[in-house]
N, CA, C and O atoms as CSV, one atom per row, in Angstrom:
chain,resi,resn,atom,element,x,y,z
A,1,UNK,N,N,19.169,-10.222,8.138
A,1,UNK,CA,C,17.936,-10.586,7.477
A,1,UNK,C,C,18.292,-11.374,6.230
A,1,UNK,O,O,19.169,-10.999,5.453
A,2,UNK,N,N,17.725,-12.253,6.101
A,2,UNK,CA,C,17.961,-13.444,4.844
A,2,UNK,C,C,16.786,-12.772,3.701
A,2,UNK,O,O,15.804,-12.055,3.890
A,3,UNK,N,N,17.379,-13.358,2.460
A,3,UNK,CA,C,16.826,-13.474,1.218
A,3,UNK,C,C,15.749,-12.985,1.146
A,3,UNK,O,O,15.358,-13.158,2.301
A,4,UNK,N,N,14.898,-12.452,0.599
A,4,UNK,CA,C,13.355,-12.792,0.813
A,4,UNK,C,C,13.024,-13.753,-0.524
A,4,UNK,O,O,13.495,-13.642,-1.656
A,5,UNK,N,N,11.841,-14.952,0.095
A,5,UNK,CA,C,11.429,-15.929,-1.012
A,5,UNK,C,C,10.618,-15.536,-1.853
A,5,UNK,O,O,9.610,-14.937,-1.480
A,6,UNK,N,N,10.804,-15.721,-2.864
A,6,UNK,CA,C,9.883,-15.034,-4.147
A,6,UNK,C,C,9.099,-16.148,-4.876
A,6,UNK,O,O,9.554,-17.288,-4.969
A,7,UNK,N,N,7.744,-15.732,-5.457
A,7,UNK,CA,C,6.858,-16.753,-6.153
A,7,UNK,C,C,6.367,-16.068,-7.593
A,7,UNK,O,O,5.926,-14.919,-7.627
A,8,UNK,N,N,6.491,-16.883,-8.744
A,8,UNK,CA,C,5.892,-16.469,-9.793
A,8,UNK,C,C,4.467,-16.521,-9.896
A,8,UNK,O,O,3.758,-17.461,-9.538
A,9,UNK,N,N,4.058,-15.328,-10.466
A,9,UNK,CA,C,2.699,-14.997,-10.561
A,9,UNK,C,C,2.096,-14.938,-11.820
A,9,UNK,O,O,2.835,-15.251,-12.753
A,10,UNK,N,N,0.930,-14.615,-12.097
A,10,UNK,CA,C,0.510,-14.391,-13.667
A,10,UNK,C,C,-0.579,-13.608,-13.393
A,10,UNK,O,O,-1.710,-13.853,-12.971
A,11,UNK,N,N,0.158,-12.347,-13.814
A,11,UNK,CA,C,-1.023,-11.236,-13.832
A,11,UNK,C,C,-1.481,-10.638,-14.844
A,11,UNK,O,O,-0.625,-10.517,-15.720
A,12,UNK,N,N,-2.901,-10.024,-15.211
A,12,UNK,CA,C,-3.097,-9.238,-16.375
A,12,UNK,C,C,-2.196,-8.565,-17.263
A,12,UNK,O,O,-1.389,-7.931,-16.584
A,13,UNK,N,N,-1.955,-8.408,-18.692
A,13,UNK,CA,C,-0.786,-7.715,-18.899
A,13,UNK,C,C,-1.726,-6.499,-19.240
A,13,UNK,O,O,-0.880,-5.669,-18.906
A,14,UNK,N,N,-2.706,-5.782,-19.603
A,14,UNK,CA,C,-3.195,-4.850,-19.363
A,14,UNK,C,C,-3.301,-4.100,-18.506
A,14,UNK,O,O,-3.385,-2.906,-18.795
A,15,UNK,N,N,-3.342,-4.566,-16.976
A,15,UNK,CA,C,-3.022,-4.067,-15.696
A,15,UNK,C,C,-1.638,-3.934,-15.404
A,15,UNK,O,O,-1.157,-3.213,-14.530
A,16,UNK,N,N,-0.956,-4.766,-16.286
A,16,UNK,CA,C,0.762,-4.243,-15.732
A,16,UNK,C,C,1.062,-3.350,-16.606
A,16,UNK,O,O,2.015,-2.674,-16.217
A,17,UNK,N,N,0.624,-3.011,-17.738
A,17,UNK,CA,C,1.236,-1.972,-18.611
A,17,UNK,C,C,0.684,-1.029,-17.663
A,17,UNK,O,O,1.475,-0.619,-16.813
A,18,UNK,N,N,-0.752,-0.506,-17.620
A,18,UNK,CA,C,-1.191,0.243,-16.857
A,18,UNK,C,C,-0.567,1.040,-15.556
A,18,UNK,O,O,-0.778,2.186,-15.160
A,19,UNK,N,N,0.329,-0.062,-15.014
A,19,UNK,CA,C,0.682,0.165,-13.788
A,19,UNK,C,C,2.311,0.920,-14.315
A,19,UNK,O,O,3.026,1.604,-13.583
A,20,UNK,N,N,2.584,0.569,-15.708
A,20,UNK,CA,C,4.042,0.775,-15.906
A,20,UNK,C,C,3.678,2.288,-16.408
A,20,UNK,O,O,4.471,3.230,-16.419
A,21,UNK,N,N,2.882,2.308,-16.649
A,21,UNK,CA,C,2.376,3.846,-17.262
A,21,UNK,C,C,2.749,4.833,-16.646
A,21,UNK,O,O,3.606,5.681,-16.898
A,22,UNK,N,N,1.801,4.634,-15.494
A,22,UNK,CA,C,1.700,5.103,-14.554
A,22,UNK,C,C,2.904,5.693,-13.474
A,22,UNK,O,O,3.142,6.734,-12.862
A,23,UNK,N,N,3.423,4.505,-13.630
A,23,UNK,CA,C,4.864,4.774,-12.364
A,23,UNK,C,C,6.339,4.223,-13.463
A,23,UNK,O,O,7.190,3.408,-13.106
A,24,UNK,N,N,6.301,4.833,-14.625
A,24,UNK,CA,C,7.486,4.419,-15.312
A,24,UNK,C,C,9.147,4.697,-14.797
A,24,UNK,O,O,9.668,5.698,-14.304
A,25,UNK,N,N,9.719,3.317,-15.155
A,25,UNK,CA,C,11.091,3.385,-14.561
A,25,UNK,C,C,11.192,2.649,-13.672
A,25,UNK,O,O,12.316,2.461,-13.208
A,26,UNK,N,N,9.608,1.702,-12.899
A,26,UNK,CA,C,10.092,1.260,-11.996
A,26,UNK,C,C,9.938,-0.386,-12.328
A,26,UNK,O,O,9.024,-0.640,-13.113
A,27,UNK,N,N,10.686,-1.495,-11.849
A,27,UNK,CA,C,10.587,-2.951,-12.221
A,27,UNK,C,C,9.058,-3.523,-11.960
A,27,UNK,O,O,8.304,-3.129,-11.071
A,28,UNK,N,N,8.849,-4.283,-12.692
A,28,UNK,CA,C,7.710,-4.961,-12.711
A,28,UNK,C,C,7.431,-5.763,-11.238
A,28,UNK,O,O,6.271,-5.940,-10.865
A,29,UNK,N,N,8.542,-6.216,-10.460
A,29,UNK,CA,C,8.153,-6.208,-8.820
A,29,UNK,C,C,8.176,-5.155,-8.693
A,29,UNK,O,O,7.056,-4.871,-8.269
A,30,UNK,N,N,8.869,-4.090,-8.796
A,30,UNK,CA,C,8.524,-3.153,-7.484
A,30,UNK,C,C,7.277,-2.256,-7.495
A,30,UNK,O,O,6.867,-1.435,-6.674
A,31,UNK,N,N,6.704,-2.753,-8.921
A,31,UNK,CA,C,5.294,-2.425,-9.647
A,31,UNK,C,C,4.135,-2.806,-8.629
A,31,UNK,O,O,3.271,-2.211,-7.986
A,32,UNK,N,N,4.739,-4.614,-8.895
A,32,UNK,CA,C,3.611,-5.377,-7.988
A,32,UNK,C,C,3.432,-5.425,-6.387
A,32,UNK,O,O,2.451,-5.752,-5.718
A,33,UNK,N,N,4.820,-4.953,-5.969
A,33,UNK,CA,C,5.102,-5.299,-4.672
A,33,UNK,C,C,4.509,-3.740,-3.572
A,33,UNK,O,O,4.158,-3.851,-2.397
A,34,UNK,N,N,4.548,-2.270,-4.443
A,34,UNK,CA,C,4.400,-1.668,-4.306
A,34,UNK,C,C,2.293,-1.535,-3.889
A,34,UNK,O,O,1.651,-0.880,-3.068
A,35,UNK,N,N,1.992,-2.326,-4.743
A,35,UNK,CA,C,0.372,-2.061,-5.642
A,35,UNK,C,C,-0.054,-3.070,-4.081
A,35,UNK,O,O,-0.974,-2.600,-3.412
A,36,UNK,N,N,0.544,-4.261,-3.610
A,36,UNK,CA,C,0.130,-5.012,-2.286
A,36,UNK,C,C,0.605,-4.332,-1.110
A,36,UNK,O,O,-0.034,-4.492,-0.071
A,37,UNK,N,N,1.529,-3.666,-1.110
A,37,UNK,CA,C,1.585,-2.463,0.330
A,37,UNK,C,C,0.638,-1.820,0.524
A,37,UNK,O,O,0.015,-1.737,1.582
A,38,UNK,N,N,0.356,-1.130,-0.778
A,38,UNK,CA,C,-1.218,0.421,-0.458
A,38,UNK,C,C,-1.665,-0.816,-0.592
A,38,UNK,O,O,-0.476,-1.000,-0.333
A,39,UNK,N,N,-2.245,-2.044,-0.757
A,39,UNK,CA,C,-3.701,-2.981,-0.490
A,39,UNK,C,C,-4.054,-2.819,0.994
A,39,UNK,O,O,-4.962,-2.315,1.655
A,40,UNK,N,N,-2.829,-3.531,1.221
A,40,UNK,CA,C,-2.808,-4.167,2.611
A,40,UNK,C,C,-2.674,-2.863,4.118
A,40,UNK,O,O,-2.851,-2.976,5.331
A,41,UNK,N,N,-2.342,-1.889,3.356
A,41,UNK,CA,C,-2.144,-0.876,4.082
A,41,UNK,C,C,-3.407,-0.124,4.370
A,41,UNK,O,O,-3.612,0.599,5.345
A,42,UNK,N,N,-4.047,-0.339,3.596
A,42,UNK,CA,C,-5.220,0.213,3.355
A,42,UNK,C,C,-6.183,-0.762,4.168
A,42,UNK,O,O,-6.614,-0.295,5.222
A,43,UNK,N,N,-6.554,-1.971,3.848
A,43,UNK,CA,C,-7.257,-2.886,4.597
A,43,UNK,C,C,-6.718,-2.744,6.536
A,43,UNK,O,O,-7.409,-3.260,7.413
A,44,UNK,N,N,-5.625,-2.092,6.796
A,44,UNK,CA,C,-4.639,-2.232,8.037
A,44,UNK,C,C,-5.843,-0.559,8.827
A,44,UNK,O,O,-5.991,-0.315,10.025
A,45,UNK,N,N,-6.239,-0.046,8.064
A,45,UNK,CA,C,-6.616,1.549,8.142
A,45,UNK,C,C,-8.131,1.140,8.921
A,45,UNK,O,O,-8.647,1.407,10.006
A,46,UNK,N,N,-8.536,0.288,7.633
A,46,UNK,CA,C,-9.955,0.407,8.138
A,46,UNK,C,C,-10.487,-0.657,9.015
A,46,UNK,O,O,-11.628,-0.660,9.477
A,47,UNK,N,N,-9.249,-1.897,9.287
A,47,UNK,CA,C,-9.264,-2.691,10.550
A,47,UNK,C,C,-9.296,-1.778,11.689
A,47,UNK,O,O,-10.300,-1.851,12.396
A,48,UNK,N,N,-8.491,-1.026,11.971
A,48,UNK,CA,C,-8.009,-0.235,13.195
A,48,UNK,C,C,-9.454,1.037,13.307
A,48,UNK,O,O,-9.853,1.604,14.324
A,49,UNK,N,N,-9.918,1.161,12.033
A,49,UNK,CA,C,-11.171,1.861,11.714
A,49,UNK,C,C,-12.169,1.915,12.599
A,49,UNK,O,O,-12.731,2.779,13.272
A,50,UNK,N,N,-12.267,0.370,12.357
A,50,UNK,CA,C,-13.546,-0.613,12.830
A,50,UNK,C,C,-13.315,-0.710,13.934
A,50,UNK,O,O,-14.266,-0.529,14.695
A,51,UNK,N,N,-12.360,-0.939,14.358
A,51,UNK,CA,C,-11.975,-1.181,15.878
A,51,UNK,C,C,-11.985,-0.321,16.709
A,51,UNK,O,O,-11.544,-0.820,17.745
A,52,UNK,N,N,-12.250,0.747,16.860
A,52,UNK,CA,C,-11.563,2.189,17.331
A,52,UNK,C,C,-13.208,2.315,17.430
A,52,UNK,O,O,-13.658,2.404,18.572
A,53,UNK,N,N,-14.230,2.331,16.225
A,53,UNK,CA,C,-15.183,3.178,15.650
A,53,UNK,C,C,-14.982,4.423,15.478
A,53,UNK,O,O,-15.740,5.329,15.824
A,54,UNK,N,N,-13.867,4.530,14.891
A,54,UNK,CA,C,-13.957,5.860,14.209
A,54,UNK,C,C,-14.550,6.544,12.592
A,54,UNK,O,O,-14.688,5.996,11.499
A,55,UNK,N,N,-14.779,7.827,13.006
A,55,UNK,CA,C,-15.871,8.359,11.880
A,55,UNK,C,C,-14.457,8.609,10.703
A,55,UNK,O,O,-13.316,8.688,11.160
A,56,UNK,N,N,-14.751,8.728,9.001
A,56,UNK,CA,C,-13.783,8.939,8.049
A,56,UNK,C,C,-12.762,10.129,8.678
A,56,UNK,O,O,-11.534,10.176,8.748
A,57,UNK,N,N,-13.834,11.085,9.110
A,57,UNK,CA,C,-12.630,12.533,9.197
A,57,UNK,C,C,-12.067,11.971,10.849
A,57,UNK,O,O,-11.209,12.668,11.390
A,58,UNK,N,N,-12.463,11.000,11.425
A,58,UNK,CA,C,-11.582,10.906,12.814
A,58,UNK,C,C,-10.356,10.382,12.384
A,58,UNK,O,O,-9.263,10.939,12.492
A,59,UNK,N,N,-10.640,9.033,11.779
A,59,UNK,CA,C,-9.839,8.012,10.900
A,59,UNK,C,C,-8.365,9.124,10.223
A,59,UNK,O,O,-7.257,9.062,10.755
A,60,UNK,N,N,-8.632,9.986,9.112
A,60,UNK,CA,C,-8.119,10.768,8.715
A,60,UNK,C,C,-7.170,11.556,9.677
A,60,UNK,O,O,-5.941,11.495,9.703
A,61,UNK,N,N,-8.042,12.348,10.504
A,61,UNK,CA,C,-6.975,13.112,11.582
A,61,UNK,C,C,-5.951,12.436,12.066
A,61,UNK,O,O,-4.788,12.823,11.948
A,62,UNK,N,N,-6.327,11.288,12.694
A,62,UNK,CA,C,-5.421,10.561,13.596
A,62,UNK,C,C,-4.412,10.397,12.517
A,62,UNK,O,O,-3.354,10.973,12.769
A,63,UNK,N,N,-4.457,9.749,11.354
A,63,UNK,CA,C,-3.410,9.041,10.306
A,63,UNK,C,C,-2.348,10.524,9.868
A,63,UNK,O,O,-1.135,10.379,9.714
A,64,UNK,N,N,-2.993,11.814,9.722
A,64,UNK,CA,C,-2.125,12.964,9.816
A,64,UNK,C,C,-1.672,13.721,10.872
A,64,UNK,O,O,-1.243,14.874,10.834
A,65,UNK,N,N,-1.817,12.874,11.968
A,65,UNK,CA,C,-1.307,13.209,13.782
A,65,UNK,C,C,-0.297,12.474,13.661
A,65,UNK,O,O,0.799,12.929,13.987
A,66,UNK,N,N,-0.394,11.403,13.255
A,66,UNK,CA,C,0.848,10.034,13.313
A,66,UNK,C,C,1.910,10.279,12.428
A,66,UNK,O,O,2.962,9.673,12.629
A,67,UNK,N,N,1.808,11.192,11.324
A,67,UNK,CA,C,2.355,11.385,10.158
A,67,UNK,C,C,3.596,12.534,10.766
A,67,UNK,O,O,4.815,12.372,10.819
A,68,UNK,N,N,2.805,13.658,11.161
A,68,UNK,CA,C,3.638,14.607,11.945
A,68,UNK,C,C,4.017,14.384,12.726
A,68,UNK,O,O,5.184,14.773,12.676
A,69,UNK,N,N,3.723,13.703,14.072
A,69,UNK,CA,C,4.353,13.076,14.988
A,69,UNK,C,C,5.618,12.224,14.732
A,69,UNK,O,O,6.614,12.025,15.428
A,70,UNK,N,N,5.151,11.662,13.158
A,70,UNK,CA,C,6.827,10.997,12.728
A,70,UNK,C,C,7.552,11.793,12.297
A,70,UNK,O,O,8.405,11.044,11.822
A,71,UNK,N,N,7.839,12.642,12.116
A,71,UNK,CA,C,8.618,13.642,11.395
A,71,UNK,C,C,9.764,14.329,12.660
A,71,UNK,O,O,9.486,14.633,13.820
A,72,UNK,N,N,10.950,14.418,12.028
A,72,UNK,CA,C,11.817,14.836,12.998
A,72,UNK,C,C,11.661,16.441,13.136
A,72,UNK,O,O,12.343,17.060,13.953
């Protein structure tokens, strides 16, 4: 696996202190990079949501079926 390409951004510095608060110790990417996983992970939930039509507590079960099911 090669490099990964990186782009400069300009984000709130109120929201990055916030975020450093919060999760101190960790770099300001792995701040930001962290904060677009749960986005996108989250938007990934309620695609499959929609798709499925599942109700919150179905949604829920299944995501803690999959959870244990990963577990050795």
């Amino acid at each position: 696996m090669g490099m990964a390409t990186t782009a400069n951004v300009e984000i709130d510095t109120t929201i990055l202190e916030r975020l450093r608060e919060r999760f101190p110790g960790r770099s300001d990417r792995e701040l930001l990079e962290a904060a677009a996983r749960i986005r996108l992970g989250r938007e990934a939930i309620t695609d499959a949501q929609t798709r499925a039509a599942l109700s919150d507590d179905e949604a829920i079960e299944l995501g803690v079926k999959a959870v244990h099911d990963s577990r050795p």
